[in-house]
C-alpha positions as a Markdown table, in Angstrom:
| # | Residue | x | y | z |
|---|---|---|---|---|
| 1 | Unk | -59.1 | 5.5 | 286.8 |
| 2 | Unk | -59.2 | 8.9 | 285.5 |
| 3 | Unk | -56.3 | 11.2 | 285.8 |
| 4 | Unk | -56.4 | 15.4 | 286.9 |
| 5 | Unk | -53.4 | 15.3 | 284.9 |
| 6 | Unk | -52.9 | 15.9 | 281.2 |
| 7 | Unk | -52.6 | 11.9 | 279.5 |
| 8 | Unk | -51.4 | 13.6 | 276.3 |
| 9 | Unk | -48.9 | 16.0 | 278.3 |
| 10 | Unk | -48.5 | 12.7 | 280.1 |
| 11 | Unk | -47.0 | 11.2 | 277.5 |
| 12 | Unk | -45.6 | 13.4 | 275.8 |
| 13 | Unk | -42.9 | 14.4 | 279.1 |
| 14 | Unk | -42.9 | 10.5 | 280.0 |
| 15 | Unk | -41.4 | 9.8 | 276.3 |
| 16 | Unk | -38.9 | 12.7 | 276.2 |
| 17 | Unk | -37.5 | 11.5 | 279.1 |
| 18 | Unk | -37.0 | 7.9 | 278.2 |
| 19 | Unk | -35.8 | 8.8 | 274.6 |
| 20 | Unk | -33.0 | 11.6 | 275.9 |
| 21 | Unk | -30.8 | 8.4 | 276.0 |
| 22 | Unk | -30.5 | 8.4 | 272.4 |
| 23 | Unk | -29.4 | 12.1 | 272.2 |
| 24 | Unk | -25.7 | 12.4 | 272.0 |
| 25 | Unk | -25.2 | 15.8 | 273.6 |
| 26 | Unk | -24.6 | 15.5 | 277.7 |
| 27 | Unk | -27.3 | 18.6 | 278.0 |
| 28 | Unk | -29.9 | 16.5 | 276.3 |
| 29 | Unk | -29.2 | 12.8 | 278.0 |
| 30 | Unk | -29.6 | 14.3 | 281.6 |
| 31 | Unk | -30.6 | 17.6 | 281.0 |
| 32 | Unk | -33.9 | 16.4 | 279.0 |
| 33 | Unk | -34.9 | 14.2 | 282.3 |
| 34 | Unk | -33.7 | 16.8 | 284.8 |
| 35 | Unk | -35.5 | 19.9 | 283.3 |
| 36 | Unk | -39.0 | 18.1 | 283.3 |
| 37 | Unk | -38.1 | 16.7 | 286.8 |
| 38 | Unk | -37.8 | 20.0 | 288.1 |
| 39 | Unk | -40.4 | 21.8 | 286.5 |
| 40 | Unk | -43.4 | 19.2 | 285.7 |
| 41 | Unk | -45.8 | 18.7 | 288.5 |
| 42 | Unk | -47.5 | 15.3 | 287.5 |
| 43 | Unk | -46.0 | 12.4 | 290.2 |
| 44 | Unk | -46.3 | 10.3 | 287.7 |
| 45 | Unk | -43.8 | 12.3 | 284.8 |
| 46 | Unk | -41.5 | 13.1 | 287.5 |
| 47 | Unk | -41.5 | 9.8 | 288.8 |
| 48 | Unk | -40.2 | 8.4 | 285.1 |
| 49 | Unk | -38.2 | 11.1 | 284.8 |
| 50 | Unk | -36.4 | 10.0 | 287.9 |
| 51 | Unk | -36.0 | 6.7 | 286.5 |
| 52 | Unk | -34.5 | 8.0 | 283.3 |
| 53 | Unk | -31.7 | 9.4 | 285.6 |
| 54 | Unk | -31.1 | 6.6 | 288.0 |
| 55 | Unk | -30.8 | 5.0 | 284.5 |
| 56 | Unk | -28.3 | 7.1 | 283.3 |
| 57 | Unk | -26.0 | 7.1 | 286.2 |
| 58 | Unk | -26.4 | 3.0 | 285.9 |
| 59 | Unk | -25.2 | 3.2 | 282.3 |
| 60 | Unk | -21.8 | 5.5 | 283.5 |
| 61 | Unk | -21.0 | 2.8 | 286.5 |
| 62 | Unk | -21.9 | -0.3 | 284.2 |
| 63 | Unk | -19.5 | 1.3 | 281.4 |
| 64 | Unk | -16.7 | 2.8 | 284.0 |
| 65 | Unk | -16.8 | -1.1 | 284.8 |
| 66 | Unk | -16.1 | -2.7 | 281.5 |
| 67 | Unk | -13.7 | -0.4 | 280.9 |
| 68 | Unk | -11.8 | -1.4 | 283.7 |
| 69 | Unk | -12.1 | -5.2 | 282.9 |
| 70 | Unk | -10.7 | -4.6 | 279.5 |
| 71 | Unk | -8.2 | -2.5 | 280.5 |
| 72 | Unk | -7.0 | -5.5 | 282.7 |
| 73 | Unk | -5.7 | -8.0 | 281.2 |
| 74 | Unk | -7.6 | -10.8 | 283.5 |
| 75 | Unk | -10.7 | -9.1 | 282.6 |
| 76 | Unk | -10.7 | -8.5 | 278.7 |
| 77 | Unk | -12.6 | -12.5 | 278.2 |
| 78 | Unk | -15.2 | -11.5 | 281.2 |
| 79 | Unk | -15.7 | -7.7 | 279.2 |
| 80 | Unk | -16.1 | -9.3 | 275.9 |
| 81 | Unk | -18.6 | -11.3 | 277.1 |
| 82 | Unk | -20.3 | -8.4 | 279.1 |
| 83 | Unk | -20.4 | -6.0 | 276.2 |
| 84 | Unk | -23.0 | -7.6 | 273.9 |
| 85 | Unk | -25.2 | -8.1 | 276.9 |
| 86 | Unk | -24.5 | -4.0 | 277.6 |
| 87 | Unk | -25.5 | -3.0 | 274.6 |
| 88 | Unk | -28.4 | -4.4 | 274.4 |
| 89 | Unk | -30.0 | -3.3 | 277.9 |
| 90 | Unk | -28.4 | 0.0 | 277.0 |
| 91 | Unk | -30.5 | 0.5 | 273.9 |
| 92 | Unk | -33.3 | -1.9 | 273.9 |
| 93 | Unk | -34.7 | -0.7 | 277.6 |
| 94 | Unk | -35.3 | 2.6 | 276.7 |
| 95 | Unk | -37.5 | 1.5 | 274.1 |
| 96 | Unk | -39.2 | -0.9 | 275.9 |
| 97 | Unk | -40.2 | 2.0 | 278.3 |
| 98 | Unk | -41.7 | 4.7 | 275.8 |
| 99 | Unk | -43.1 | 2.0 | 274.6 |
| 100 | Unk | -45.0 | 1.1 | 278.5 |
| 101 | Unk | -45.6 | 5.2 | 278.1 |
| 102 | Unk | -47.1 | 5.2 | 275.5 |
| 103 | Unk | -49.4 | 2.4 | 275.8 |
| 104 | Unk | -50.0 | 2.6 | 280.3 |
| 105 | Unk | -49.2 | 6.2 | 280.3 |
| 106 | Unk | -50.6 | 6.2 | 284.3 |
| 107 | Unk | -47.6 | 4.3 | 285.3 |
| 108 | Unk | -44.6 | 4.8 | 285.7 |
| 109 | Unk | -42.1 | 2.5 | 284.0 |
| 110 | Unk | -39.3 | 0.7 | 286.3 |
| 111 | Unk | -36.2 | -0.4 | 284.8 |
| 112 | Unk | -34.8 | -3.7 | 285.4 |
| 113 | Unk | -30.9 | -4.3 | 287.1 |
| 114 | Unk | -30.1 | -0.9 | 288.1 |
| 115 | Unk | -29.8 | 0.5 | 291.7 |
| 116 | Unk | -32.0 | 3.8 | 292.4 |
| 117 | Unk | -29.9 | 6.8 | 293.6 |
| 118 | Unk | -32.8 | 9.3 | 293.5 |
């Protein structure tokens, strides 16, 4: 199926977004995905750029969660064993998906366990 769309442009936008979690700054982990949500025109960029910040506001309810777990003292066991298994869908998703952009770059990718605000 060939795209109107830019693939390369494509890309480009659809890996931006994905790797702004691994920007340390606040403007660049949701303002990265928000800027080329607002401005890009391709359904298919917008729609991973969407994800990216459904993602994002997963990762600050997931974290405001174990830190209330170990800041109770029933919950420190059930937050030590959460952590690991936070970690690792923190970073490794992220890669996973500019990894699905790179390679499928006509669609979008979906990431697993999180509830879609937008």
């Amino acid at each position: 199926m060939q795209s109107a769309y830019d693939p390369e442009k494509r890309k480009l936008l659809s890996v931006l977004s994905h790797s702004s979690v691994f920007f340390a700054s606040l403007f660049f982990f949701i303002g990265v995905p928000l800027g080329i949500l607002l401005i890009s025109e391709d359904p298919i960029v917008k729609e991973n750029a969407k994800e990216v910040l459904n993602f994002h506001f997963n990762i600050w309810i997931y974290e405001a969660i174990i830190a209330v777990l170990v800041f109770s003292f029933i919950g420190i066991p059930l937050a030590w064993l959460l952590t690991p298994f936070f970690f690792l869908f923190h970073w490794v998703t992220p890669i996973l998906a500019i990894l699905k952009s790179l390679n499928t770059p006509d669609e979008p990718y979906r990431y697993p366990f999180i509830f879609r605000f937008l």
